[in-house]
LONU-809067 format. One record per residue (C-alpha): x, y, z; residue in one letter; residue number from 1. Coordinates in pm, 1 decimal, always signed. Example, Ala and Ser with C-alpha at 12.3 -4.5 7.8 and 13.67 -1.06 7.14 Angstrom:
<rs>
<r><X>+1230.0</X><Y>-450.0</Y><Z>+780.0</Z><type>a</type><seq>1</seq></r>
<r><X>+1367.0</X><Y>-106.0</Y><Z>+714.0</Z><type>s</type><seq>2</seq></r>
</rs>
This chain:
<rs>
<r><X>+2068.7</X><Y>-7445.8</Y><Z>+9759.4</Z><type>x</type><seq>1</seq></r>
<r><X>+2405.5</X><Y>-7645.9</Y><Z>+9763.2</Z><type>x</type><seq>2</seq></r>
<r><X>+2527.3</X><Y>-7739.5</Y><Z>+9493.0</Z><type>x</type><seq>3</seq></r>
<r><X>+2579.8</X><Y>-8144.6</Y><Z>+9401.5</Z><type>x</type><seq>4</seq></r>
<r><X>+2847.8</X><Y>-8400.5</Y><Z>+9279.7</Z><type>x</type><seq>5</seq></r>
<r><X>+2605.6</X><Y>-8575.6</Y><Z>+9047.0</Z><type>x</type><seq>6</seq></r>
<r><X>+2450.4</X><Y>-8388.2</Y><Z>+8741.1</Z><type>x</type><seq>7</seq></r>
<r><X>+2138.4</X><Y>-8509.8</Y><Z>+8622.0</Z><type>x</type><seq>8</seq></r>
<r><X>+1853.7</X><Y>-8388.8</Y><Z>+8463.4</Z><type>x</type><seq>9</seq></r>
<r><X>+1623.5</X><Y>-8596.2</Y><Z>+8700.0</Z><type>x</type><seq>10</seq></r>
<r><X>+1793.1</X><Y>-8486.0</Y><Z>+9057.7</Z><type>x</type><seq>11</seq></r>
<r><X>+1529.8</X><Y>-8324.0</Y><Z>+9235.0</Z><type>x</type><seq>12</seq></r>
<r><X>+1642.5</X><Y>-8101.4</Y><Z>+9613.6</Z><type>x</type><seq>13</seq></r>
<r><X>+1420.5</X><Y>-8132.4</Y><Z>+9850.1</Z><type>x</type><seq>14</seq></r>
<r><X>+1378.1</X><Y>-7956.6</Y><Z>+10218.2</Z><type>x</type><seq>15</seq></r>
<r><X>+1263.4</X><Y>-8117.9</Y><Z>+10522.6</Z><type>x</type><seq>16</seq></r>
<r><X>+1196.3</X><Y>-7953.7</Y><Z>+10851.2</Z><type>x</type><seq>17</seq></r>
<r><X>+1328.6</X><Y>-8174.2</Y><Z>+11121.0</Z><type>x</type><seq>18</seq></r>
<r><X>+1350.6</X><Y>-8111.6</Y><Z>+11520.5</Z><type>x</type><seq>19</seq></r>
<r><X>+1652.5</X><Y>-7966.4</Y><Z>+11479.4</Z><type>x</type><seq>20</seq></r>
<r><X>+1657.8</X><Y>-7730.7</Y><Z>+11181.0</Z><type>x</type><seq>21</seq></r>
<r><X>+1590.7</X><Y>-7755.0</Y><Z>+10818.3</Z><type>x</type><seq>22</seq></r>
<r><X>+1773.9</X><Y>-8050.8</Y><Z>+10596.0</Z><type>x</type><seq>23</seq></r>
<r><X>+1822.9</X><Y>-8143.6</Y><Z>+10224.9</Z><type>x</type><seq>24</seq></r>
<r><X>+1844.2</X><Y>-8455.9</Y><Z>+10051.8</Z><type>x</type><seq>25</seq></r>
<r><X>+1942.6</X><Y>-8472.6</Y><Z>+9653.5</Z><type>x</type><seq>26</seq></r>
<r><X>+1734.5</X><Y>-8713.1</Y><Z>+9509.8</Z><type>x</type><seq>27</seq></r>
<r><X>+1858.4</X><Y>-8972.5</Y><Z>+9231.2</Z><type>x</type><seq>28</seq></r>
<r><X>+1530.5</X><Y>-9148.1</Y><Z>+9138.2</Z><type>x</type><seq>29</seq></r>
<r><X>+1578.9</X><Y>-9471.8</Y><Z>+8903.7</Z><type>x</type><seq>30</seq></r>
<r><X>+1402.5</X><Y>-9560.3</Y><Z>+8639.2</Z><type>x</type><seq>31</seq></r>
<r><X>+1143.2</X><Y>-9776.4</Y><Z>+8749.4</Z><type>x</type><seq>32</seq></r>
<r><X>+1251.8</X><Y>-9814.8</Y><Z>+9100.8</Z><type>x</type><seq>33</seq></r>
<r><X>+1269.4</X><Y>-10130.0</Y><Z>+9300.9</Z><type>x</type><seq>34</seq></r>
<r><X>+1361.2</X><Y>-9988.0</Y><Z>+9599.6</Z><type>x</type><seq>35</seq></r>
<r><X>+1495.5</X><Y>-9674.7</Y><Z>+9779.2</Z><type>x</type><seq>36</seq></r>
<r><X>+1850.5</X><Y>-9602.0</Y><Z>+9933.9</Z><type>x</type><seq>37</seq></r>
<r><X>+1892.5</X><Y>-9289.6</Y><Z>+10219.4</Z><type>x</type><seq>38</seq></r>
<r><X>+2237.1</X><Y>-9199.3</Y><Z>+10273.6</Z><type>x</type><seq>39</seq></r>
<r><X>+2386.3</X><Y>-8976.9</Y><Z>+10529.7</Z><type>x</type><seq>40</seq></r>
<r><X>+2731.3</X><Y>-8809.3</Y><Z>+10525.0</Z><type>x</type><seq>41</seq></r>
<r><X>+3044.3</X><Y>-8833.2</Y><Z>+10733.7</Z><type>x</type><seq>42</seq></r>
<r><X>+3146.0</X><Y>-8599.9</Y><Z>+11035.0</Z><type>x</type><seq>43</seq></r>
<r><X>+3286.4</X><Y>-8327.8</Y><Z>+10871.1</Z><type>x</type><seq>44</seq></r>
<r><X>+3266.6</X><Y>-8376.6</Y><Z>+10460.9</Z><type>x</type><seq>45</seq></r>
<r><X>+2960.1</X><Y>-8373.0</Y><Z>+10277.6</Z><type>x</type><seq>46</seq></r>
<r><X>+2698.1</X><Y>-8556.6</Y><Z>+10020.0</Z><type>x</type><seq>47</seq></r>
<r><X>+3023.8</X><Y>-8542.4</Y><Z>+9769.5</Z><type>x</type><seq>48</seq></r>
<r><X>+3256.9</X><Y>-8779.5</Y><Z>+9920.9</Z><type>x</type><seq>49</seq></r>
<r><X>+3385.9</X><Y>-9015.9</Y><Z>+9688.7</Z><type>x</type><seq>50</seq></r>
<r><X>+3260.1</X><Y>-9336.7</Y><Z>+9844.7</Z><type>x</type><seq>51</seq></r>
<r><X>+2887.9</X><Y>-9180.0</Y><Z>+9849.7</Z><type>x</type><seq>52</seq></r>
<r><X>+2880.1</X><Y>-9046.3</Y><Z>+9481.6</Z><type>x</type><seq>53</seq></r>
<r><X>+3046.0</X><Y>-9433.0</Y><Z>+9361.8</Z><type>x</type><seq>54</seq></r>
<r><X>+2729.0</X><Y>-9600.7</Y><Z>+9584.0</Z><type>x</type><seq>55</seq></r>
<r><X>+2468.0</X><Y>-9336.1</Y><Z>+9425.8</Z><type>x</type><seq>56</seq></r>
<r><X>+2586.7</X><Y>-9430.3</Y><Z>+9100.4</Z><type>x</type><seq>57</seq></r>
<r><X>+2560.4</X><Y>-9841.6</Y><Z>+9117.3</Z><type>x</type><seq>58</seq></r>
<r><X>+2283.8</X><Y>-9806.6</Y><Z>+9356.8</Z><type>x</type><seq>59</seq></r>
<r><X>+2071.0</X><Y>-9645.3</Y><Z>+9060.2</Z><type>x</type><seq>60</seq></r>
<r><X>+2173.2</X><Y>-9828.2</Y><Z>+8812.4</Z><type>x</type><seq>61</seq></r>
<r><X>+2067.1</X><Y>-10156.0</Y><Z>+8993.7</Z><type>x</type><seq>62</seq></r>
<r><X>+1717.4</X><Y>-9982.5</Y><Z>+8993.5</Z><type>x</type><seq>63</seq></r>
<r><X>+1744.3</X><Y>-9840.3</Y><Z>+9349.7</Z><type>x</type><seq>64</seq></r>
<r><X>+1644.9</X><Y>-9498.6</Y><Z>+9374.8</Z><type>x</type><seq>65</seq></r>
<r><X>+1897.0</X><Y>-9292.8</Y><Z>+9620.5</Z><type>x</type><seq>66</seq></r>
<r><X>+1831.6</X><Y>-8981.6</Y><Z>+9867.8</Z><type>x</type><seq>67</seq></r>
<r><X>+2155.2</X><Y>-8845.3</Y><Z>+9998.4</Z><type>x</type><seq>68</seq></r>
<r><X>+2075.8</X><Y>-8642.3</Y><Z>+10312.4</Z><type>x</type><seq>69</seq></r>
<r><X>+2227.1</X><Y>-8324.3</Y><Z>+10413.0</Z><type>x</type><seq>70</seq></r>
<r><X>+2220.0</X><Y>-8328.3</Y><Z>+10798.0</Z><type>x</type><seq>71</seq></r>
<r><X>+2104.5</X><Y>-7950.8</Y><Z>+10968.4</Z><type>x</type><seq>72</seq></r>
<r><X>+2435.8</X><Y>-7849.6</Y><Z>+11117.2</Z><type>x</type><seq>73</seq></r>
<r><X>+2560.4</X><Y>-7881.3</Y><Z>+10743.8</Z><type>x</type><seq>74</seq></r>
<r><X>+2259.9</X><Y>-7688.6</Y><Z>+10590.6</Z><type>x</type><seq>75</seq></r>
<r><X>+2302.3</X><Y>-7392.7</Y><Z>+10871.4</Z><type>x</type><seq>76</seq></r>
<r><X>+2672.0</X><Y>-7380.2</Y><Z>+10717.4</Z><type>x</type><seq>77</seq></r>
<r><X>+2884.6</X><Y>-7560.6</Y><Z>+11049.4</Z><type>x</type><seq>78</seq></r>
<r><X>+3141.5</X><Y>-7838.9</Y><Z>+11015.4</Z><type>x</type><seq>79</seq></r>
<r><X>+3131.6</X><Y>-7947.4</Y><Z>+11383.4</Z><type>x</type><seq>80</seq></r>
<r><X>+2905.2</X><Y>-8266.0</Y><Z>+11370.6</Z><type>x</type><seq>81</seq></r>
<r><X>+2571.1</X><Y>-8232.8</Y><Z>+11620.7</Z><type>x</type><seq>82</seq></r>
<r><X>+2557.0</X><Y>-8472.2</Y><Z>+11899.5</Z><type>x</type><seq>83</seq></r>
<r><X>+2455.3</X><Y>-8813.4</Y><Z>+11810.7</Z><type>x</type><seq>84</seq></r>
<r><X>+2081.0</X><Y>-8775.4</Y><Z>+11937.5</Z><type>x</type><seq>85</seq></r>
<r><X>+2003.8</X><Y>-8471.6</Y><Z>+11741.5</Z><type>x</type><seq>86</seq></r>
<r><X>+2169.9</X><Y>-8653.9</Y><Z>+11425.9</Z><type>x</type><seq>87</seq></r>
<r><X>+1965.8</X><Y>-8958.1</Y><Z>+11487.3</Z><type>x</type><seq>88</seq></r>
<r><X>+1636.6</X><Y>-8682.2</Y><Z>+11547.8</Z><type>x</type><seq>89</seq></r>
<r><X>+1705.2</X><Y>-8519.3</Y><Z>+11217.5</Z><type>x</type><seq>90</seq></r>
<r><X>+1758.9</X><Y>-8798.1</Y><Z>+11026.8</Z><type>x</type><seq>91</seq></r>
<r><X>+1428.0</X><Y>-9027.2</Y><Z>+11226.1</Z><type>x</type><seq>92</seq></r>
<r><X>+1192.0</X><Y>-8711.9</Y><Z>+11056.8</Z><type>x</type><seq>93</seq></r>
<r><X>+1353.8</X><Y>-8716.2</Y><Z>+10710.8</Z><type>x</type><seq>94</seq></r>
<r><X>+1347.7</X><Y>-9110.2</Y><Z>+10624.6</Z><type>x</type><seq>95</seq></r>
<r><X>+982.5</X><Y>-9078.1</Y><Z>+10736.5</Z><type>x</type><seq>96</seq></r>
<r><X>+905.7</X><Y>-8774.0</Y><Z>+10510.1</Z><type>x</type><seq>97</seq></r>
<r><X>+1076.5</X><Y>-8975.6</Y><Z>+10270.0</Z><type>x</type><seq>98</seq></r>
<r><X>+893.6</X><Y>-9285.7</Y><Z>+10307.4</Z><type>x</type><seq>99</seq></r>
<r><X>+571.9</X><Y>-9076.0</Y><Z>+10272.3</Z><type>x</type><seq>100</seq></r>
<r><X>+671.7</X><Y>-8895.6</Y><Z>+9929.5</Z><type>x</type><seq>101</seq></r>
<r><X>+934.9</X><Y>-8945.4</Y><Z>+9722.3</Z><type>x</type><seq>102</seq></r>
<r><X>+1045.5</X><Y>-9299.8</Y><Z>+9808.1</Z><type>x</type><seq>103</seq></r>
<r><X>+613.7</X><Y>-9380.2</Y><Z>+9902.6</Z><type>x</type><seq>104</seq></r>
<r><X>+551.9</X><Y>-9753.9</Y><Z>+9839.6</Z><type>x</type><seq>105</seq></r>
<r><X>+919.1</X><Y>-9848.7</Y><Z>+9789.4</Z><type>x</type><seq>106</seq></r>
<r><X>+1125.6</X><Y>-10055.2</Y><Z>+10070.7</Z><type>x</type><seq>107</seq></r>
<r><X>+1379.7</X><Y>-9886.1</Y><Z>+10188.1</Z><type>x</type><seq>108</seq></r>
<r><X>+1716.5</X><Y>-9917.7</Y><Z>+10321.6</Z><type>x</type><seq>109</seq></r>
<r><X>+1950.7</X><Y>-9695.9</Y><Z>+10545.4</Z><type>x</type><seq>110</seq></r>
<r><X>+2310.9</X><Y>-9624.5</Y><Z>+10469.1</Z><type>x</type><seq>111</seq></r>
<r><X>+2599.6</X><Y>-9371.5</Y><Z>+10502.2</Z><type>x</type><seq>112</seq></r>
<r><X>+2993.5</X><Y>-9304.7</Y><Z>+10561.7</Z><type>x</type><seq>113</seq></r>
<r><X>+3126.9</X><Y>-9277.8</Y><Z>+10867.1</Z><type>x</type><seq>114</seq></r>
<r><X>+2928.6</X><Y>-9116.7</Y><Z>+11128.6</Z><type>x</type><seq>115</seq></r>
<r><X>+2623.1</X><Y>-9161.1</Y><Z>+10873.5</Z><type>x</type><seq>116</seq></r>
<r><X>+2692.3</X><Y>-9527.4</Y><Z>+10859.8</Z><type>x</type><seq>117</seq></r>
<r><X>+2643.9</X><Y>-9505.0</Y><Z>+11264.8</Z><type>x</type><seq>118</seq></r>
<r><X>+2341.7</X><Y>-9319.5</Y><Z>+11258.6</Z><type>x</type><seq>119</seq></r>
<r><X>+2180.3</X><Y>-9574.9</Y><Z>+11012.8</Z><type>x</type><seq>120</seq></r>
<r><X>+2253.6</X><Y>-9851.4</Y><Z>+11214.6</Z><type>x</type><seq>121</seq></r>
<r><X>+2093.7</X><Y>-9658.1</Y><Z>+11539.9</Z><type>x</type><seq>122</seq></r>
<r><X>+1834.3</X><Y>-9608.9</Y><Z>+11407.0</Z><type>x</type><seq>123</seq></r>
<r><X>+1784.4</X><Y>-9892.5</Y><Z>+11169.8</Z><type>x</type><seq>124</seq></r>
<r><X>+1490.3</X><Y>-10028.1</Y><Z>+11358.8</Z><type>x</type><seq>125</seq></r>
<r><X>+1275.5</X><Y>-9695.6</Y><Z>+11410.9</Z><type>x</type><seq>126</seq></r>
<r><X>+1301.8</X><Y>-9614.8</Y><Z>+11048.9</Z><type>x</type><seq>127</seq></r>
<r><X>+1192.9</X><Y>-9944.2</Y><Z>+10925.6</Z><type>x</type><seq>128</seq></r>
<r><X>+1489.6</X><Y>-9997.1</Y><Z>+10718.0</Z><type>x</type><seq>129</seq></r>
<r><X>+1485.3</X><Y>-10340.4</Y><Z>+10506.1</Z><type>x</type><seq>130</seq></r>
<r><X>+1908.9</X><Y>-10335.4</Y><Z>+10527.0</Z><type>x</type><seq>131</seq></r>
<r><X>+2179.8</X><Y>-10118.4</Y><Z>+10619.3</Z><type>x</type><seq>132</seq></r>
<r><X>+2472.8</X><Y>-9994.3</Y><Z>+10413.7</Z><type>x</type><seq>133</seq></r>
<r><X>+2802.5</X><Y>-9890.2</Y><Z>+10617.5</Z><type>x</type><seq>134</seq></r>
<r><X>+3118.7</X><Y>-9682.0</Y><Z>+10411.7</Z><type>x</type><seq>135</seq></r>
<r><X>+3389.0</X><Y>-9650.3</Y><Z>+10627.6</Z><type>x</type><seq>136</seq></r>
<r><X>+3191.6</X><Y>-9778.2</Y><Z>+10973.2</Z><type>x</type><seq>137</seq></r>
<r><X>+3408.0</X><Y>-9608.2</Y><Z>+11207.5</Z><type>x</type><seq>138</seq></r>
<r><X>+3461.1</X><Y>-9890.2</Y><Z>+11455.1</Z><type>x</type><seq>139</seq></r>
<r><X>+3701.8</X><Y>-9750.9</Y><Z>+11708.0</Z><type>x</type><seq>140</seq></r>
<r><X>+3857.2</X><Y>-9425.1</Y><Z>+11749.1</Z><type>x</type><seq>141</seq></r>
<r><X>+4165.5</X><Y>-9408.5</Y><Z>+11554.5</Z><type>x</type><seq>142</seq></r>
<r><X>+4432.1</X><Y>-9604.5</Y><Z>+11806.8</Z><type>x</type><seq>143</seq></r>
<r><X>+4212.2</X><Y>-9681.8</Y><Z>+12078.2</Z><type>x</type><seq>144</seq></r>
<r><X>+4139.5</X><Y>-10061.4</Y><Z>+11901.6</Z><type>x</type><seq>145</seq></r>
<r><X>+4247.3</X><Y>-10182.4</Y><Z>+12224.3</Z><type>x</type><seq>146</seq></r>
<r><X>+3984.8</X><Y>-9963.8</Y><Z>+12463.1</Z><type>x</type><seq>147</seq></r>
<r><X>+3668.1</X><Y>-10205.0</Y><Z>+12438.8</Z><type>x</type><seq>148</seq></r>
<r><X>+3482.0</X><Y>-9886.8</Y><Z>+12589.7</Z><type>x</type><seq>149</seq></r>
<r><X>+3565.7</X><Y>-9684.5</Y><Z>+12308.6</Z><type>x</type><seq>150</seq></r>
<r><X>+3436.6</X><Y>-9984.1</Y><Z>+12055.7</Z><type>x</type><seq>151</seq></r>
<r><X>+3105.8</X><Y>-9897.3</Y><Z>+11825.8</Z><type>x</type><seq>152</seq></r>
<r><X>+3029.7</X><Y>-10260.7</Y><Z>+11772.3</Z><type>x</type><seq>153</seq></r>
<r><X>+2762.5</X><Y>-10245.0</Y><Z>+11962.3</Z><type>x</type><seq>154</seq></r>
<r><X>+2581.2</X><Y>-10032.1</Y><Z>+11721.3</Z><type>x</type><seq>155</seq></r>
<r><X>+2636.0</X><Y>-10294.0</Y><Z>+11447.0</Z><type>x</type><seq>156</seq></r>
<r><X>+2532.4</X><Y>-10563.3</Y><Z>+11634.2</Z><type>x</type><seq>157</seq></r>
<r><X>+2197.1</X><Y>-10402.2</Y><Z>+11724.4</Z><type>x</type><seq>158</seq></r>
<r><X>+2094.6</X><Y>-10428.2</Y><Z>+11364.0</Z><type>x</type><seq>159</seq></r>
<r><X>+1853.2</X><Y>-10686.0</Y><Z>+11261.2</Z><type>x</type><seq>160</seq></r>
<r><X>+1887.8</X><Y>-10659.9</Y><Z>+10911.7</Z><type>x</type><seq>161</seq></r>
<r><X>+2098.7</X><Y>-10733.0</Y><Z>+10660.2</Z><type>x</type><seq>162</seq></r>
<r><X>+2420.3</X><Y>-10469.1</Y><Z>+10669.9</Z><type>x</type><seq>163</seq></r>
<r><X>+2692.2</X><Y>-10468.8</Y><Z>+10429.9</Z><type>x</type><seq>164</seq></r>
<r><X>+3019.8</X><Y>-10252.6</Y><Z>+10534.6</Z><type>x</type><seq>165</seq></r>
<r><X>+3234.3</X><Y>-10136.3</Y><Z>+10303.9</Z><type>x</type><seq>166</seq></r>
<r><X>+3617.3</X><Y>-10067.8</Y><Z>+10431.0</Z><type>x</type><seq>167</seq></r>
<r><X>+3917.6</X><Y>-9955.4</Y><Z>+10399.3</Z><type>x</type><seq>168</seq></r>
<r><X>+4189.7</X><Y>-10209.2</Y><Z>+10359.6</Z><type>x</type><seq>169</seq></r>
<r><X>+4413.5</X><Y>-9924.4</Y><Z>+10578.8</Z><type>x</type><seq>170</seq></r>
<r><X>+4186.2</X><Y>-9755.5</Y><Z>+10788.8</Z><type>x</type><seq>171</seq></r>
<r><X>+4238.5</X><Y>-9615.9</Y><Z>+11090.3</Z><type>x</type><seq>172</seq></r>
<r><X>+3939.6</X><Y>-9622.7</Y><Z>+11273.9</Z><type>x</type><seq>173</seq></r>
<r><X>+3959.2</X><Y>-10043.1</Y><Z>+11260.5</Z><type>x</type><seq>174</seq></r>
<r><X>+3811.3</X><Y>-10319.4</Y><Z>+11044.3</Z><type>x</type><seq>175</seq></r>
<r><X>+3484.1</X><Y>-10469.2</Y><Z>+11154.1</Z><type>x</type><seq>176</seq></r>
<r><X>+3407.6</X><Y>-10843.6</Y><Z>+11190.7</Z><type>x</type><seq>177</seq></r>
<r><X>+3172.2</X><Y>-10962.6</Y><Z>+10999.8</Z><type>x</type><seq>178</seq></r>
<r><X>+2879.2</X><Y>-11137.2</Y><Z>+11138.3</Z><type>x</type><seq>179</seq></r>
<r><X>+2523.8</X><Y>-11309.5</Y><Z>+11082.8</Z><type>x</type><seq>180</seq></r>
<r><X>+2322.5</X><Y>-11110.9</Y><Z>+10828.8</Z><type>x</type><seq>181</seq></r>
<r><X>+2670.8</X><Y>-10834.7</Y><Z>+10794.4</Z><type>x</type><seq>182</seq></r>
<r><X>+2908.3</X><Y>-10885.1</Y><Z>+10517.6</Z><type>x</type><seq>183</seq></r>
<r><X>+3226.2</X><Y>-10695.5</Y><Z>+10525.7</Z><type>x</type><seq>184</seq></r>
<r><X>+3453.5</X><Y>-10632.9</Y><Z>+10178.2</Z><type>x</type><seq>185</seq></r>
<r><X>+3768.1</X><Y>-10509.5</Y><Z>+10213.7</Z><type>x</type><seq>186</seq></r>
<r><X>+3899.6</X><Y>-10226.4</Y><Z>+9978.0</Z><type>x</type><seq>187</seq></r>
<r><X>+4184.8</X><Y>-10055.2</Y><Z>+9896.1</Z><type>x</type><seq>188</seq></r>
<r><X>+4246.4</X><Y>-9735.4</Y><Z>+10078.9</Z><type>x</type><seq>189</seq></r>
<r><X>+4203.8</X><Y>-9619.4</Y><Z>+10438.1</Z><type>x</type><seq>190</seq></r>
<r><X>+3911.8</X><Y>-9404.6</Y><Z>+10587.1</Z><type>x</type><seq>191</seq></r>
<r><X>+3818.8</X><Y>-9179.3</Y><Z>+10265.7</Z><type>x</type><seq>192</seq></r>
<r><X>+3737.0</X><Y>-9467.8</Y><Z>+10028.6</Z><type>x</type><seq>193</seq></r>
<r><X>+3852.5</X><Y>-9326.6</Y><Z>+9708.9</Z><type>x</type><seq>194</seq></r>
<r><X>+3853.5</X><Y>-9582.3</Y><Z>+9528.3</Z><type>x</type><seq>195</seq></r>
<r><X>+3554.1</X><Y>-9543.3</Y><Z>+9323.5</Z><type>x</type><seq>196</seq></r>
<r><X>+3567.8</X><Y>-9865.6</Y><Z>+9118.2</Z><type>x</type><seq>197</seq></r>
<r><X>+3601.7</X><Y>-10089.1</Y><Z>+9448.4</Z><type>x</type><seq>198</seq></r>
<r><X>+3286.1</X><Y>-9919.8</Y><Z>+9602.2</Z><type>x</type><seq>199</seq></r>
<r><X>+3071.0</X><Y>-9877.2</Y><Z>+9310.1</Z><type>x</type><seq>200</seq></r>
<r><X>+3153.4</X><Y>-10304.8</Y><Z>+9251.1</Z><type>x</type><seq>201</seq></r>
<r><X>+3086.9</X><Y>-10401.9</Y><Z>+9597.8</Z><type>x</type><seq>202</seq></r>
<r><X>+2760.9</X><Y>-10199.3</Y><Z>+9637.5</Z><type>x</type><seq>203</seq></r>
<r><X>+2660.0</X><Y>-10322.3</Y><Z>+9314.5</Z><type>x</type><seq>204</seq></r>
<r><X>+2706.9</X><Y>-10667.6</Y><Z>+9370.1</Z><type>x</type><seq>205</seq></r>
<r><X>+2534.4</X><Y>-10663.9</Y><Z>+9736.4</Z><type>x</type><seq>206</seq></r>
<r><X>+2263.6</X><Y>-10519.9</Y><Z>+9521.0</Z><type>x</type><seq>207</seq></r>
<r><X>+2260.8</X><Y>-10813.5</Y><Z>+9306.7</Z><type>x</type><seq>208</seq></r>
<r><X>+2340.6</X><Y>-11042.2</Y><Z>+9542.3</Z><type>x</type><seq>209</seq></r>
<r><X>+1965.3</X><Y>-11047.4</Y><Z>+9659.2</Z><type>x</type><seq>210</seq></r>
<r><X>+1915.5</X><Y>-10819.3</Y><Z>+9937.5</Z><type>x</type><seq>211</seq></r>
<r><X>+1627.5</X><Y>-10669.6</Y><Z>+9708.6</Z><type>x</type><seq>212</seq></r>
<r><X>+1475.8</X><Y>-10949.3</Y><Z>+9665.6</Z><type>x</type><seq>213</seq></r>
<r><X>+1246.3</X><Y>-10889.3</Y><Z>+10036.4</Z><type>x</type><seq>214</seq></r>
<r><X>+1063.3</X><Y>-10626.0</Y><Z>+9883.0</Z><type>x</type><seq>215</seq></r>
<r><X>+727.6</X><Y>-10592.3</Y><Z>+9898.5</Z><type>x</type><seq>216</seq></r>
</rs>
């Protein structure tokens, strides 16, 4: 199995068959949980990127228990993405499997960086998601902010929920607008969200802020 960024006695793998190949999500549970959190990873990096170990780490603490999804090109060992509908496929049949174990009975919200953030938002609706979490929303290819048929705003402004996007104060691939029910906070840094600190506070504070309050 690969191996993960977060060491805990509690973190539990688990496999999922999905339409297109086998995927893994690491499991954080909370203590107690009020809620659950699935995150999917960027293009080409994996469940360790910076931005998603800060979120995992304030999203628990605030009670919310986190899945972080390995998609099936990543599990079969490639680094070239799979097109968007067999990510959204893959990702569709874990969230349920989810929703029917491990995270049974809690509400449960969709998030990820980068192209994870887009396939949350996609698919926001099918999955049932109560809100939507964006790292590094890539809004625009990098330089082509000018090319409205190149824009992925429409894929934020499908979302019926409440998103929050979390973005770099630098990056390249633009700075979305926010927008009824979608708060935007700016951090330092550009696409890769390093800063841990900045992520872990504004996830943390969403948290609080009462976006778990809907739960049932």
């Amino acid at each position: 199995m690969p191996g993960h960024p977060l060491s805990s006695g509690s973190l539990l793998t688990l496999d999922f068959d999905t339409p297109h190949g086998p995927a893994i999500a690491h499991l954080h549970p909370a203590d107690e949980p009020v809620a659950g959190l699935v995150l999917g990873h960027g293009a080409g990096g994996g469940v360790g990127a910076p931005d998603l170990v800060a979120t995992t780490r304030a999203a628990v603490a605030a009670g919310v228990s986190v899945a972080l999804v390995e998609q099936p090109y990543r599990v079969a060992g490639r680094r070239s993405p799979a097109p968007a509908h067999q990510l959204d496929a893959a990702w569709i049949a874990v969230v349920e499997q989810l929703r029917g174990d491990a995270l049974s009975g809690l509400q449960v919200m969709a998030g990820g960086r980068s192209s994870g953030a887009r396939v949350a938002c996609r698919t926001a609706a099918e999955v049932g998601a109560s809100a939507v979490l964006c790292l590094a929303f890539p809004l625009h290819p990098p330089g082509k902010a000018d090319d409205p048929a190149k824009s992925r705003l429409p894929e934020l402004e499908a979302v019926t929920v409440a998103v929050l996007i979390v973005q770099g104060e630098r990056d390249p691939f633009g700075m979305p607008p926010d927008g009824p029910d979608r708060k935007v906070v700016r951090v330092p840094g550009s696409h890769s969200l390093r800063s841990a600190t900045a992520v872990a506070a504004a996830v943390g504070e969403w948290l609080a802020g009462g976006v778990l309050g809907s739960r049932a």
